[in-house]
N, C-alpha and C positions, 0 to 999 in steps of 0.2 A: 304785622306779618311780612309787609314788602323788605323791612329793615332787616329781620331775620334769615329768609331769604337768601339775601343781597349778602349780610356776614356768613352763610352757611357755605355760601356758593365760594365763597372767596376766600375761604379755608380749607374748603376742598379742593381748590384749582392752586394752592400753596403746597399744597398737602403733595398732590397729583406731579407737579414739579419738581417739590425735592425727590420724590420715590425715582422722577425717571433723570433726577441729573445724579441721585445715586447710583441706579443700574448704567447710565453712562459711563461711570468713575470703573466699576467693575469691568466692564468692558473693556475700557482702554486698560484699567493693569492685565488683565487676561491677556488681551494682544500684546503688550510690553514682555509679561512671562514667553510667549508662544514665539513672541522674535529674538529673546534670548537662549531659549532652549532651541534654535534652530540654529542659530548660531553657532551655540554650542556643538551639538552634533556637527555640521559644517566639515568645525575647526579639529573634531576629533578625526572624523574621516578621512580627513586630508594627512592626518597626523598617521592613520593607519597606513595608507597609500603610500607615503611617504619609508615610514620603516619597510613596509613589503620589497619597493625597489631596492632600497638598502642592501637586503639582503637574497636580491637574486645572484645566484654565482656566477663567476667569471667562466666555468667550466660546465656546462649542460648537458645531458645528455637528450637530443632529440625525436630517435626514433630506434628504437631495439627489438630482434625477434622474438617475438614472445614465449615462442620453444625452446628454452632452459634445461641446460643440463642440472639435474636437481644436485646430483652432489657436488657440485660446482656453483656454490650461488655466487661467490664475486668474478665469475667470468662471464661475460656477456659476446655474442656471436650476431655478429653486421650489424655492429652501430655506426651511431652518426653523431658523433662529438660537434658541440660549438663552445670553440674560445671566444675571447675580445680581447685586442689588440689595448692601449691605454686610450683611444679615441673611442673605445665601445664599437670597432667595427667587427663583423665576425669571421670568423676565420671556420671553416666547416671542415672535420676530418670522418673521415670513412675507413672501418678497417673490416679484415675479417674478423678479429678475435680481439678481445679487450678483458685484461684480466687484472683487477687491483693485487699491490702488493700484498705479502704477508705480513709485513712489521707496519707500511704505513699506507694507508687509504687513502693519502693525497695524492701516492702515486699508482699511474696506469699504466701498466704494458698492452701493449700495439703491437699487432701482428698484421702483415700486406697490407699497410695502409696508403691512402691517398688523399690529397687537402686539396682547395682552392680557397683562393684569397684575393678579393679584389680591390687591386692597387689603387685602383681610378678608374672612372668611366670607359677609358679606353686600353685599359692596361689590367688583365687579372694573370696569378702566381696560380700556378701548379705543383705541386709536391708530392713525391713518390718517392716509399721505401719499405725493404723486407722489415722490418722490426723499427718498432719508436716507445719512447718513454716521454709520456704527459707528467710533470711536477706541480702540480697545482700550487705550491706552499711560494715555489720558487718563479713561476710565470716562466718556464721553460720547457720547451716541447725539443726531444733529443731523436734525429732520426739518423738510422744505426744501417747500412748494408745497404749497399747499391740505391745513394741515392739520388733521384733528379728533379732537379726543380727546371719546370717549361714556364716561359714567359710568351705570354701572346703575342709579345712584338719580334716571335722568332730565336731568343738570345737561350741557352739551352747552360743548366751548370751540372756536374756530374762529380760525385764525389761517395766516399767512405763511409760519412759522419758528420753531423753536422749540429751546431744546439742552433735551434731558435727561441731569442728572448721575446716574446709576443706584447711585454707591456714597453719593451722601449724601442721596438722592430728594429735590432738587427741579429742578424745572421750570422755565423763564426763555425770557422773548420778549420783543421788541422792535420786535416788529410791532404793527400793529393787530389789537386783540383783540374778540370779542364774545364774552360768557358768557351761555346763555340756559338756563333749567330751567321748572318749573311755577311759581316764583314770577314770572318776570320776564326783559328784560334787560339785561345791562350791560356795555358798551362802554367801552375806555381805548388806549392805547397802551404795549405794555410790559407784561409783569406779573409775575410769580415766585410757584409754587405750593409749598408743601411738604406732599408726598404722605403723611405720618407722620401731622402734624397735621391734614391737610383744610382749611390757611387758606390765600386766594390773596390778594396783594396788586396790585391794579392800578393804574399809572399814567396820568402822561397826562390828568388831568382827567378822570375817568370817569364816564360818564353811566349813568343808571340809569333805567328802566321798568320799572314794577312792572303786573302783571295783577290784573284781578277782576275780577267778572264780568259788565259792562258792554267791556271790553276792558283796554286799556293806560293806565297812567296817568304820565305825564314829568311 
């Protein structure tokens, strides 16, 4: 009886070890499965996030009255446009009136509009004009009648018409220009600014009047 026992017991404690070094085996492939499929999702959700940024536009619109004129649905009244420049900085416009074209919906007319733009920490662009045209397709923003751009550091430009390329930031007109700051001013026709560098080029024979403190001096 001790002999049988002794073999019973010790086929059952055989028995009792493969049962649990099999549920062991299960286990780890379960947790193998469960760190691949986390993975997996992981790698897809990044993949989602991913395309979503892709596809935020360059041209947003941030905040609009919600009081529509109904037989007017592509005109929108006091928005607040955000472009990006090619560094993704924003560029914020405000108008009264904002009406897509008829033929194409990439472009927007601008009515009383006004922008800022900040150049640098210590330096932001101001921009003001009766009427503008945003081109989405072309990354040019066109502002048409009496317009001025104020720089915080005082320096003031005032002209006709002006395009701004916002993905390679420069500025360009063709109109008659007057630049006037605390040193002076100077008058040309035509001119081309590149907002990066802060150098503006004027044409047109440009005249220049410098101050001190007697007044002006040509």
């Amino acid at each position: 009886m001790k002999t049988q026992d002794k073999s019973f017991h010790k086929t059952w404690h055989q028995n009792l070890k493969k049962y649990e070094n099999k549920h062991i085996n299960k286990t780890n492939v379960y947790k193998t499965v469960l760190k691949i499929v986390l993975l997996l999702l992981i790698i897809f959700t990044l993949l989602i996030v991913y395309r979503w940024t892709q596809k935020i536009p360059d041209v947003e619109l941030l905040d609009i009255n919600t009081e529509q004129i109904l037989y007017k649905p592509d005109t929108l009244y006091n928005p607040k446009l955000l472009i990006k420049n090619k560094y993704d900085e924003p560029i914020i416009i405000e108008a009264f009136q904002a009406e897509k074209d008829a033929e194409n919906s990439n472009i927007i007319i601008l009515e009383k509009l006004k922008g800022h733009y900040k150049l640098s920490n210590k330096k932001n662009i101001y921009f003001y004009s009766i009427k503008g045209v945003l081109n989405s397709n072309k990354d040019i923003l066109e502002l048409i009648e009496s317009v001025k751009i104020k720089s915080s550091d005082g320096t003031n430009l005032i002209t006709n018409n002006i395009v701004y390329n916002y993905k390679n930031n420069i500025v360009s007109g063709q109109e008659q220009v007057t630049l006037d700051g605390k040193w002076g001013i100077l008058k040309g026709k035509g001119f081309s600014y590149n907002l990066e560098s802060s150098i503006i080029n004027l044409k047109g024979r440009p005249k220049l009047s410098l101050y001190n403190n007697k007044g002006i001096i040509k």
